[in-house]
N, C-alpha and C positions, 0 to 999 in steps of 0.2 A: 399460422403457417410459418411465421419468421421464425418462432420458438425451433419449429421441427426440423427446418434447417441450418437452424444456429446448434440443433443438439446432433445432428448428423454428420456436421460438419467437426463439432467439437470428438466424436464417437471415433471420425476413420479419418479427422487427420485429414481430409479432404480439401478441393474450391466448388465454389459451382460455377460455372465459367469464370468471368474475370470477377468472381463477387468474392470478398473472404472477410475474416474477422478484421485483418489489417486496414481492408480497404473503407470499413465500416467504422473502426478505430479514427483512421486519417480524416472522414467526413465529419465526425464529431468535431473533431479540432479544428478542422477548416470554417464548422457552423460557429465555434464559440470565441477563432476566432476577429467573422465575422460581426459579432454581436450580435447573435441571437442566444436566445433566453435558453439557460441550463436549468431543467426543472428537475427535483430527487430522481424522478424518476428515470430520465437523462444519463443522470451520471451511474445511476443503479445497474443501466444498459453497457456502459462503458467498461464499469469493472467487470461486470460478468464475461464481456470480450476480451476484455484485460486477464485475468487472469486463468479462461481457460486457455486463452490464447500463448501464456506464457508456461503454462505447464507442459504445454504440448511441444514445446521448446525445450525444455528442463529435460523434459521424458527422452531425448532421442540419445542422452547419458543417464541410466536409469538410476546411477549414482546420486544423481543431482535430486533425486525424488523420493530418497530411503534415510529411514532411522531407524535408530534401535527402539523399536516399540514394543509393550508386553499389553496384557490384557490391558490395563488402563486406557490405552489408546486405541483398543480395537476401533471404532466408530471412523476412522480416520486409518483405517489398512484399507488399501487396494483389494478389491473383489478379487484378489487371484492371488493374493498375498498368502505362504505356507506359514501358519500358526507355528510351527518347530522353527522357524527362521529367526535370528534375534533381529536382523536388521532386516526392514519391513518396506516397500514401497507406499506411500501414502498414497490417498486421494484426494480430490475435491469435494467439499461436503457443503450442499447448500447449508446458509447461515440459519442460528437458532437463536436469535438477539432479538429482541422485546425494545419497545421503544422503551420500555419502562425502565431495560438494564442498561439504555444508552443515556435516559435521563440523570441516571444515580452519577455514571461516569462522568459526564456536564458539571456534576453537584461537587463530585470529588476535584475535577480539575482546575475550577472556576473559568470553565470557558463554553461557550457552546460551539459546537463542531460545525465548521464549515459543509454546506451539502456534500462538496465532494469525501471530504473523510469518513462523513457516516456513512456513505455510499460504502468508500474502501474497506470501511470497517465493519458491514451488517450483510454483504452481497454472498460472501464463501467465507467457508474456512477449510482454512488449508496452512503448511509448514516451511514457506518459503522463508529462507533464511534472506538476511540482509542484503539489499539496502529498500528489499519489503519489509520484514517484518513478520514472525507468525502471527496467527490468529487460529487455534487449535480449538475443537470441540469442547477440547476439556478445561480451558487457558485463553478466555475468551481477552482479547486484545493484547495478547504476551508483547507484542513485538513495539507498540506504544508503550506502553508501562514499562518497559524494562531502555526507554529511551525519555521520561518523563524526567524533567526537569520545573521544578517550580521558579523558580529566577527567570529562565527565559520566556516563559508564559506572561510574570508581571512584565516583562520588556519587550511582548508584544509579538514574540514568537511562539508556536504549538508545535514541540517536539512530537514526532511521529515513527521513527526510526532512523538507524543507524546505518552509515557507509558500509560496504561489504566489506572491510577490514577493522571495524569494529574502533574506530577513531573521533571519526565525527559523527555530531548527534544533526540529525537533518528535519529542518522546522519548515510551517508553512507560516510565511508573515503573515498578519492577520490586519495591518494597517489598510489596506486597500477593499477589505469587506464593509458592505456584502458583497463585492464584485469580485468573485473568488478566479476568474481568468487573470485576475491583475494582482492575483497574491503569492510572489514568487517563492520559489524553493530555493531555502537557505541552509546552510553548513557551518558549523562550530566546532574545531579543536575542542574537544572534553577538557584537553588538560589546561586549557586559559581559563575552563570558568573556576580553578583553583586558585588563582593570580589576584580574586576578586572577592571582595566580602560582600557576602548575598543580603545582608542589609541596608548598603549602603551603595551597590553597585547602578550606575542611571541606564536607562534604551541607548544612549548616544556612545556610551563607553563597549555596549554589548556590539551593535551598530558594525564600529570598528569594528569587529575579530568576527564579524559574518562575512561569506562565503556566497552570491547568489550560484545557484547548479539549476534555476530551471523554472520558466514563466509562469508555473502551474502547476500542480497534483497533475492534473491528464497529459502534459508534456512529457514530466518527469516519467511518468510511468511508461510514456509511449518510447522514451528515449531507451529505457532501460529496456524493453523489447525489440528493438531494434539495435540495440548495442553499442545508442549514439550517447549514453550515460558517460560522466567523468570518472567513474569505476573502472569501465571500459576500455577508455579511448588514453589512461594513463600511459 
């Protein structure tokens, strides 16, 4: 029954009296933090109100929801999308991630992913540009990888994506796991970790030139819906 009014509501943009994705959004953070337990499938629920909740946001500038996409991308053109159009409105596409293509990733990063990340990263895909990140059909975790840093990983940050102006690289600390409400959201100038040789560089030196922007993955992302992000509020 929640399903059918969480896809009715995601459908026409609607509330059902004072109940909405926000307010569902807000309870979550209030539960986690209260101290109650965030289980996958918790946070699986979150992103899902998370990002249709921001599309539908995006959507009301249908600029904000269009690229130049050709056949390759069909999978990800909006159901109403004209094939003769070069620039294409996208959709949301439920996720097509295998625990098994999220294991290799763990393998390649030497890290394992906080619940809320793989929640972020296996819920939808979809082309939201920074300081989300894509995650495209075809380009499964584009918007991590193309913010992947191995220095800041050995110094105990997990790069995940980049500032909306393409500056800093924005990590989840991973010091306070498993208690992922207690692993703040960190920002780094790109152009300091030049200043450092990745051989020889320690956490205390990196430390310094971090940035905290946000108590958590689910703040963070709540901030940036509501427009209380440092993007934002510059």
């Amino acid at each position: 029954m929640k399903e059918k009014i969480r896809r009715l509501l995601f459908q026409n943009g609607l509330q059902l009296g004072k109940i909405s994705f926000i307010s569902i959004v807000n309870d979550i953070i209030f539960s986690l933090k209260e101290g109650a337990e965030m289980t996958y499938d918790k946070y699986q629920e979150y992103m899902r109100i998370f990002f249709e909740q921001y599309y539908q946001k995006l959507s009301q500038e249908e600029i904000c929801v269009t690229l130049p996409f050709g056949e390759a991308e069909k999978e990800m053109w909006s159901d109403d999308a004209d094939p003769n159009d070069e620039w294409k409105k996208w959709k949301l596409v439920p996720a097509m991630i295998s625990d098994e293509e999220i294991k290799e990733l763990e393998k390649e990063i030497g890290v394992e992913l906080p619940l809320s990340l793989k929640a972020f990263l296996t819920v939808t895909h979809h082309c939201f540009d920074y300081p989300i990140g894509r995650n495209p059909v075809g380009e499964h975790f584009a918007g991590m990888r193309e913010s992947w840093n191995p220095v800041l990983v050995r110094c105990g940050y997990l790069p995940f994506t980049w500032d909306k102006e393409g500056y800093f690289i924005r990590c989840i600390r991973l010091e306070k796991m498993p208690e992922e409400e207690k692993c703040g959201i960190y920002q780094i100038d790109h152009e300091v970790l030049f200043d450092f040789d990745e051989d020889t560089v320690t956490p205390e030196e990196i430390d310094q030139c971090m940035e905290l922007i946000s108590e958590n993955l689910l703040t963070y992302l709540d901030e940036i819906l509501h427009d209380r992000d440092c993007d934002s509020i510059r």
